[in-house]
N, C-alpha and C positions, 0 to 999 in steps of 0.2 A: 761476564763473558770471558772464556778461558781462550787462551790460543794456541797452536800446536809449537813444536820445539824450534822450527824452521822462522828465522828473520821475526823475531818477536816486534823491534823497536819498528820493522817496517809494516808490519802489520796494524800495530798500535798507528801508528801515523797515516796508515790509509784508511783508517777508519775517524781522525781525527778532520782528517782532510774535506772525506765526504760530510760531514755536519759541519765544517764551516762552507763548502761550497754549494749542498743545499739549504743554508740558513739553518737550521738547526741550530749552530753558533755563530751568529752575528756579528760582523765587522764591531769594535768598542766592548765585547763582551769580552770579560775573561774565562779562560778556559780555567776546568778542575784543576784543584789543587794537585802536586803530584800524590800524597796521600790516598788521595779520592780516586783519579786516575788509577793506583794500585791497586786499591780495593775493588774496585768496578771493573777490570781487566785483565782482573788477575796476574800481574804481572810486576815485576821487582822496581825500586825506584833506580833503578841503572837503563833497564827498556824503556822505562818513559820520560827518562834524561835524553838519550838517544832519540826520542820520535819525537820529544818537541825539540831538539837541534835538527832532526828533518825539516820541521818544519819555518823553523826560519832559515835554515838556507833555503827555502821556496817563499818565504819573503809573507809569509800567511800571519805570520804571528810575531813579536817582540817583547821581550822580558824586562818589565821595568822592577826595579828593587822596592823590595817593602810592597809592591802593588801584585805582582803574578806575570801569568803570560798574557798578552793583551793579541785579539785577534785584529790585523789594520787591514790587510785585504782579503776577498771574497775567493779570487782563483792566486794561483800562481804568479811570478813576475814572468814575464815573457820568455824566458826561457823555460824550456821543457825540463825538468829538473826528474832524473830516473837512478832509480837502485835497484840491480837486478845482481844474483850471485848462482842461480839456481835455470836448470833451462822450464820450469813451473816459472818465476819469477820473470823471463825473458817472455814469454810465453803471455801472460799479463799485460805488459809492457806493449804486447802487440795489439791485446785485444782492446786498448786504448785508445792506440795509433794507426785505424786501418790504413791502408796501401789503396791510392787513386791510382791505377794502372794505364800507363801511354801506350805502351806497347809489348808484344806478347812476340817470338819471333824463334826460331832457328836458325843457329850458329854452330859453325864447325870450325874447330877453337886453333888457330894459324901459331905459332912461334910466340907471338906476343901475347897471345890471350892465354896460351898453355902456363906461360910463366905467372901473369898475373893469379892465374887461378890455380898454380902449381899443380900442376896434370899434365899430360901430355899433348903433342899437338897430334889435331886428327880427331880427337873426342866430338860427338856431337853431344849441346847443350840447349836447353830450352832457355832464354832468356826473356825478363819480366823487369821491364823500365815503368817506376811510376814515382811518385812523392808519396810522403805519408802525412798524413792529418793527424791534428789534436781531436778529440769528437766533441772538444769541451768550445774553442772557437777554430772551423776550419777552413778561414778566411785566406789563413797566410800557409804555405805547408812547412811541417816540420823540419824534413829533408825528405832527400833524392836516395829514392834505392835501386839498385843496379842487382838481380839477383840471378846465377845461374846454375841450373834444375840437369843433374842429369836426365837425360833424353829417355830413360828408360822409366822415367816416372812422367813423360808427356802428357799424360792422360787428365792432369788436372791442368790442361791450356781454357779448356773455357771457362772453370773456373775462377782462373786467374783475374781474370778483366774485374771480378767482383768479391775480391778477398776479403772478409770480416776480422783474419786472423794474418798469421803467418804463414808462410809459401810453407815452412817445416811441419805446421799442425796439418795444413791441408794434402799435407802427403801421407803422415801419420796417418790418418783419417783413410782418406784412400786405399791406400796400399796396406797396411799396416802394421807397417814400419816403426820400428821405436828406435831415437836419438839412443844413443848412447854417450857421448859427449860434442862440444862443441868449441875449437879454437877460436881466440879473438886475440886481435891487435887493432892498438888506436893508434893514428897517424893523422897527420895535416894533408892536405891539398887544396892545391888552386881549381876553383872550380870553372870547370868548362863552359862553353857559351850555353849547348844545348843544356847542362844543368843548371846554369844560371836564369836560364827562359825560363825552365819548369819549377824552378823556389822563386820567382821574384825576387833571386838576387847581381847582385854587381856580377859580369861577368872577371874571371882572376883573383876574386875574393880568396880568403881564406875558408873549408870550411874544416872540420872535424869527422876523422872517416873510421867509421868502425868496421873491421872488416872481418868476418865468420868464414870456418871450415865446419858446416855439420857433420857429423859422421854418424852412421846407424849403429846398434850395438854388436853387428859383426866386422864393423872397422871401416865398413866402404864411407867415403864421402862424396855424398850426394848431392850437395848444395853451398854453392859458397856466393855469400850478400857482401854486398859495398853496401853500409848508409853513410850517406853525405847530409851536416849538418853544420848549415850556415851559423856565422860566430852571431853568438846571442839568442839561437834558438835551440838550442839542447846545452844540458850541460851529465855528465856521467858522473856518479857519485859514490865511491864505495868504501865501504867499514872492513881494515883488516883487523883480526884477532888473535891476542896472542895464542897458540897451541900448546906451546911447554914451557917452562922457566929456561930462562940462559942459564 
């Protein structure tokens, strides 16, 4: 199996992942050699250095010397453990994690909300309160997203309630609209009571907030997400590379 140019070691490791999480590779079994792995994957022993260190920071697998890599659990440790660089990649990331939707509403954005969402006050917004699920156990939720939809893309509100994806694919989809890029910053906060009720967690906890500016490829932004992600249930993982020699 060959793979394309885009995130090799992450690809490699979400195809390792799924055979040990459908049994295909067994808790106590070792996984290929990297050799084997190379030859089977097509891919360099630097990519499958890189996906089996994915995979034990997701706690799947452990390297004993002189023995291999040993698989000890079946899923993940409890935290959500993602790598995403690409908005294909983010996009993924979604269709893993649907959106259980609370509420679906119109807001017309005051002083405080204009700033949050750095926009102006006066704008109407479509806003979309729900948690997000693992689809693998979705007992507990991941985290709390907060996301708000310019008004003029309203037209996917009953949609909303039953999202499979992302509020950004289902607009794509809709309208047909194409991202052109996407802002992020990660930040802390204490999380409120009402989102503390909806993750089953402590209210004033800590949790991890990612927070997006979509924009389409003629510049508008149309959609800007809060995810809230209580401490121990997501963690964000990313490979920089070097581009040029110093």
């Amino acid at each position: 199996m060959a793979y394309g140019r885009t995130a090799l070691f992450r690809q490699l490791a979400q195809a390792l992942v799924e055979a040990i999480e459908n049994g295909t590779i067994a808790v106590g079994d070792l996984l290929p050699t990297e050799a084997e792995l190379c030859r089977r994957y097509n891919v360099s022993r630097h990519t499958v250095r890189e996906a089996l260190s994915d995979l034990r920071s997701r706690g799947l697998i452990e390297s004993k010397q002189g023995v291999g890599s040993v698989v000890v659990r079946q899923h993940s440790r409890s935290a959500y453990i993602e790598t995403y660089s690409s908005v294909e990649e983010l996009t993924r990331f979604a269709q893993g994690t649907p959106i259980r939707t609370h509420a679906v509403d119109d807001v017309m954005a005051d002083d405080d909300l204009a700033a949050r969402l750095r926009s102006r006050p006066g704008l109407a917004w479509l806003r979309i309160l729900g948690v997000r699920l693992d689809r693998r156990d979705a007992s507990v939720p991941v985290g709390h997203v907060e996301v708000y939809l310019d008004a003029a893309y309203a037209g996917i509100r009953e949609q909303a309630w039953a999202l499979e994806t992302s509020v950004m694919e289902a607009v794509e989809k809709r309208y047909g609209l194409a991202v052109g890029r996407i802002e992020q910053e990660i930040a802390v906060e204490l999380l409120t009571a009402e989102q503390a009720a909806a993750l089953q967690a402590e209210p004033g906890s800590p949790a991890l907030v990612i927070r997006r500016w979509y924009f389409a490829d003629n510049g508008r932004n149309f959609e800007i997400a809060f995810s809230r992600y209580p401490m121990g249930r997501f963690a964000y993982r990313n490979v920089l590379l070097r581009t040029a020699a110093i």
